[in-house]
N, C-alpha and C positions, 0 to 999 in steps of 0.2 A: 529470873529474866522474863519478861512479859513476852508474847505473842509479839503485840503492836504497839506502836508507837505511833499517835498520830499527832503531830506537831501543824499548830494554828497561828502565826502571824498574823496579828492583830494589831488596829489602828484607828478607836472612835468606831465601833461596830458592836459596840453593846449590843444594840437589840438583836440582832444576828446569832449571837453565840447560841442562844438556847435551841434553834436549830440545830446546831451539830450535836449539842447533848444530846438532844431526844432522839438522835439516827444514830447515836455510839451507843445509846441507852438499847436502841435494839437488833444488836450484835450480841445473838446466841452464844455460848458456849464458849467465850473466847474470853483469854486474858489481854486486855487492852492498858496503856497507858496516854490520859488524854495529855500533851505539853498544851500548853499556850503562853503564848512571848506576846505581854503588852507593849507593843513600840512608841510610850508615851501617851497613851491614849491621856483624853481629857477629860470622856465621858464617865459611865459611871460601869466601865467595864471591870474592872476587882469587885464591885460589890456581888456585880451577876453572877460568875463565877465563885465568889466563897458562899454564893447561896444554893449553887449544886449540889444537891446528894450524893455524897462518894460510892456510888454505885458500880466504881471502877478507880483507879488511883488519876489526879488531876493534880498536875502541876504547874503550877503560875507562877511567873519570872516578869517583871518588870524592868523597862532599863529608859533611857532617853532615847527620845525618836532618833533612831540612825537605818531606817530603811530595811526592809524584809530581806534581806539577804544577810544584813547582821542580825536579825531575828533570827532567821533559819539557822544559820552557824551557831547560836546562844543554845537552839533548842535541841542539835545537835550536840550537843556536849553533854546534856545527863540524857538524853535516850537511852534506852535499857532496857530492849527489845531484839528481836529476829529481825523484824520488817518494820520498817516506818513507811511513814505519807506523809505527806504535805497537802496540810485541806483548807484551803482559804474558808477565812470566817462567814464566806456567804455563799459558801456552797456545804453539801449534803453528800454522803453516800447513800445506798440503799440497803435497806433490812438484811442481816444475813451478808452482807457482802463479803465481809472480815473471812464468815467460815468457807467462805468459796475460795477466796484467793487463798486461804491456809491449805487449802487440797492440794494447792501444786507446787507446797513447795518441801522440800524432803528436810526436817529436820537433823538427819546423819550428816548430811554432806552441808548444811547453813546457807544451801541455797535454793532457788526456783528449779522447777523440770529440765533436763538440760544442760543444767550446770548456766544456768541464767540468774545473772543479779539483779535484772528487774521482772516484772509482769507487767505487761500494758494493756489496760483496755479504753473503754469508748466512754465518753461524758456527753451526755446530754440536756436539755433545757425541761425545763418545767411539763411544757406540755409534748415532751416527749423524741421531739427532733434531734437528731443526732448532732455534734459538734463535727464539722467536717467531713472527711471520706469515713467511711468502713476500713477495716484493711481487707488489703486482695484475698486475704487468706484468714480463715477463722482459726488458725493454730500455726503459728511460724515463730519461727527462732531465727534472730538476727540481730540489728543494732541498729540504733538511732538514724544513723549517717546513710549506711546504705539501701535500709528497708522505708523508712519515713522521710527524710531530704531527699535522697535521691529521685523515686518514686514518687516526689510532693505530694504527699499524704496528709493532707489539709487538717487541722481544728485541732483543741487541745482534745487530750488522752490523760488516762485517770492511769498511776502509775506509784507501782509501789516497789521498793528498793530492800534489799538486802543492808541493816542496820549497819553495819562493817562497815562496809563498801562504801557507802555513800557519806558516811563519817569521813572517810578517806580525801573527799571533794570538795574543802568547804566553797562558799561563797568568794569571788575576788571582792574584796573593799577597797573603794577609790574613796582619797579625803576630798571632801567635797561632794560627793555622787552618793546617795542613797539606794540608788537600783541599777540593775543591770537586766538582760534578759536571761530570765532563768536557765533559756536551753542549754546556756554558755556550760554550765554544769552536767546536765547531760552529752554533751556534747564528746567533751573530756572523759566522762565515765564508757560513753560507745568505742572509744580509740582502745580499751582494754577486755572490754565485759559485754557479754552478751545479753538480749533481753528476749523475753518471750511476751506475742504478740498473740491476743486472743481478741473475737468480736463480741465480747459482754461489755454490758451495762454496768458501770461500777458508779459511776457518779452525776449530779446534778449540778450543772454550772448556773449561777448569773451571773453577770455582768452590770457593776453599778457605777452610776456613775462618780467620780473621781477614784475608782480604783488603779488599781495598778495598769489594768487590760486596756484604759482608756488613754494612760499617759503614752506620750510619745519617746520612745525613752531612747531612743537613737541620739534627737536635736537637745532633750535633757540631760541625758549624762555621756558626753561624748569618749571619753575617756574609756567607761567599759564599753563603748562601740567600737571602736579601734580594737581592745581586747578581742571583740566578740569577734571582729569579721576577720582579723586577723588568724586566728585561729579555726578558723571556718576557710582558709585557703589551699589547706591539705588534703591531698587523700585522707582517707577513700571519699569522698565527698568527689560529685561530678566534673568532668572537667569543666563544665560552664558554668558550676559553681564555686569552683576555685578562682578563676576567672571573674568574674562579679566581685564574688568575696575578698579577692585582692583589690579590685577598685574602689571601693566600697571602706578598704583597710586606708589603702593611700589618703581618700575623699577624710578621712577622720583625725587621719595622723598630720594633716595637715591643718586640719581642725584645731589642732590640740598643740601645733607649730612644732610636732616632733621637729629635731635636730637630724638623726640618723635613721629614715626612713626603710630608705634599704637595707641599711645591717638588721634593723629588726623586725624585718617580712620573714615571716614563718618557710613562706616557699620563694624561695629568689630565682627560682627556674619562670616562676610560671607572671614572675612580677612585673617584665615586660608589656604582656599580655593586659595584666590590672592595671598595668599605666596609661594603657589605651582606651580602656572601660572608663575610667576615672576622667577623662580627658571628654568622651562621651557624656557620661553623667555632669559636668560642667557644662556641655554646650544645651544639653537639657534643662537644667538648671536657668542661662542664660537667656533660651527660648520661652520660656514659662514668665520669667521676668519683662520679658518684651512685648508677653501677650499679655500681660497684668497691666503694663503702661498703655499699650493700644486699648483695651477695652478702658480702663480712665479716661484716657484722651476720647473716644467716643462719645463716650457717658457726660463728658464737659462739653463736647460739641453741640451735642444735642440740648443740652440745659442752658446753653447760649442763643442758638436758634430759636429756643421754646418762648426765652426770655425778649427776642427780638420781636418775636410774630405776635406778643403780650402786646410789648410796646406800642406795634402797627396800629393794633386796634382800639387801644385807649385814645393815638394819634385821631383816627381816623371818628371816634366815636364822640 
C-alpha cells in the first residue's frame, strides 16, 4: 500500500499535466501513487502521460466525458494508499509537502493527529497570495461545518483525506448533470469525522478559464443544487444557514418541479422559515428583472432622442 494517492481529473489539459509530475517528482522519501482519470479528453493527453518516467507508479484510466465527480469515484476505486488528494490538472503542490503532511499522521491508528480523517491547509496563487481567510488558529481540530461555514472561512484549502474514509463518500451522479459542487461531499464526511486544521502552505491554485471554478453550477446542474442546499439545511450548520439553505433548497426543488417538496426537506422544522427566504429570494429575483427592463427602456429612450436631435439637424441644415 502506498503512502499517497493523488488522483488528477482531467479534461483537454494536456499541457498542464507535466506540472504536476515535476512537483510529485519532488516529493522526497515518500511512496506516492499518481491516478489520472481522462474524462474524454480529445487532446493529446495519453500520449503525455505514457511519456512519463515511472519515477513513481502512474495510473491512467480513460472513460467518456461524464464530469469529474464520475472521474473522482473511477479514481477512487483502485486507490491504494493511506491518504489521497485530489489535484486538479492545473494546480501544483510544493516540494516536500507529501513528507510534512505524512508527519501527522499516525500510521497505528490509519488516521490524522487527533484521530482526524482529514488535514487542511492553505492554497495559494503563483505569486504567492493566499486563497481566502488564514484559519483563526494555526492548529485546530474540528469539522467542515462548524469551523469553515460557520465561521465563513473564505477560499479553497488544500486537503488531504484518510484513503478509507473518503472511499466511503462517493460522488452523487445525476443523469444528465456532469457536476456538482464538490463541498456537497465534504460536507457529508464533517457530519461523522473530524479534520484537523493547520496554516501551511500545501498548494498552488489557478484558475482557467472554462474550468470547473468558472462554471456556474448552481443554474447548470440544478438537480445536484437542490441536493447540495438541501442537505446543507441541518445542523450543525448555523441557524441562518439553515435558513438560507432551505430557501435556497425550496428555490431549486421547484426548479427541478419536484412533486413532494416538503416530505423531502432534510429539516421540516426549520422549512417554514425557508419558505419565507425563498419567497424573498423571488422578489429579488423580480426586482433585478425590472431594473434589467428600466435600464433597456432608458438605453432606447435615449437612442430615440439621440436619433430625433439627428433628424433636427439634417432638417434644419
Amino acid at each position: 500500500m502506498h503512502q499517497f494517492s493523488i488522483i488528477t481529473p482531467t479534461f483537454n489539459r494536456a499541457k498542464y499535466l507535466t506540472r504536476i509530475y515535476d512537483c510529485l517528482c519532488r516529493q522526497d522519501d515518500i511512496d506516492l501513487e499518481w491516478i489520472i482519470i481522462d474524462d474524454g479528453s480529445t487532446d493529446n493527453t495519453r500520449e503525455i502521460v505514457l511519456g512519463f518516467e515511472k519515477t513513481f507508479e502512474i495510473k491512467y484510466m480513460h472513460q467518456e466525458n461524464a464530469g469529474k465527480p464520475s472521474a473522482m469515484n473511477a479514481g477512487m476505486q483502485i486507490a491504494n494508499s493511506y491518504i489521497m488528494m485530489s489535484l486538479d490538472s492545473e494546480d501544483i503542490i510544493y516540494p516536500n509537502v507529501l513528507k510534512t503532511v505524512w508527519n501527522y499522521f499516525d500510521a497505528k491508528t490509519g488516521k490524522f493527529e487527533n484521530d482526524c480523517a482529514c488535514l487542511s491547509g492553505l492554497c495559494q496563487y503563483e505569486n504567492g497570495v493566499i486563497l481566502g481567510k488564514k484559519f483563526p488558529n494555526d492548529y485546530f481540530v474540528s469539522d467542515y461545518i462548524r469551523y469553515v461555514k460557520n465561521k465563513k472561512i473564505s477560499g479553497d484549502k488544500s486537503e488531504f483525506y484518510v484513503t478509507e474514509i473518503f472511499r466511503m463518500f462517493p460522488f452523487p451522479i445525476f443523469e444528465n448533470e456532469k457536476n456538482i459542487r464538490p463541498s456537497v461531499v465534504i460536507t457529508r464526511i464533517a457530519l461523522t469525522h473530524k479534520t484537523l486544521y493547520v496554516n501551511i502552505v500545501f498548494q498552488e491554485k489557478q484558475f482557467l478559464q472554462g474550468g470547473l471554478s468558472s462554471q456556474n453550477y448552481l443554474l447548470m446542474y440544478p438537480l445536484g443544487a437542490e441536493l447540495f442546499y438541501n442537505e446543507r439545511s441541518i445542523p450543525p450548520h448555523s441557524f441562518k444557514l439553515q435558513v438560507i439553505h432551505s430557501g435556497k433548497y425550496i428555490l431549486f426543488a421547484k426548479i427541478n418541479r419536484k412533486k413532494n417538496i416538503y416530505g423531502d426537506a432534510k429539516n421540516k422544522l426549520i422549512f417554514p422559515l425557508g419558505k419565507i427566504y425563498y419567497f424573498i429570494l423571488c422578489i429579488k429575483t423580480s426586482l433585478k428583472k425590472i431594473k434589467i427592463i428600466q435600464n433597456a427602456n432608458n438605453k432606447l429612450k435615449e437612442a430615440m432622442n439621440k436619433n430625433k436631435r439627428n433628424q433636427k439637424i439634417i432638417k434644419s441644415g
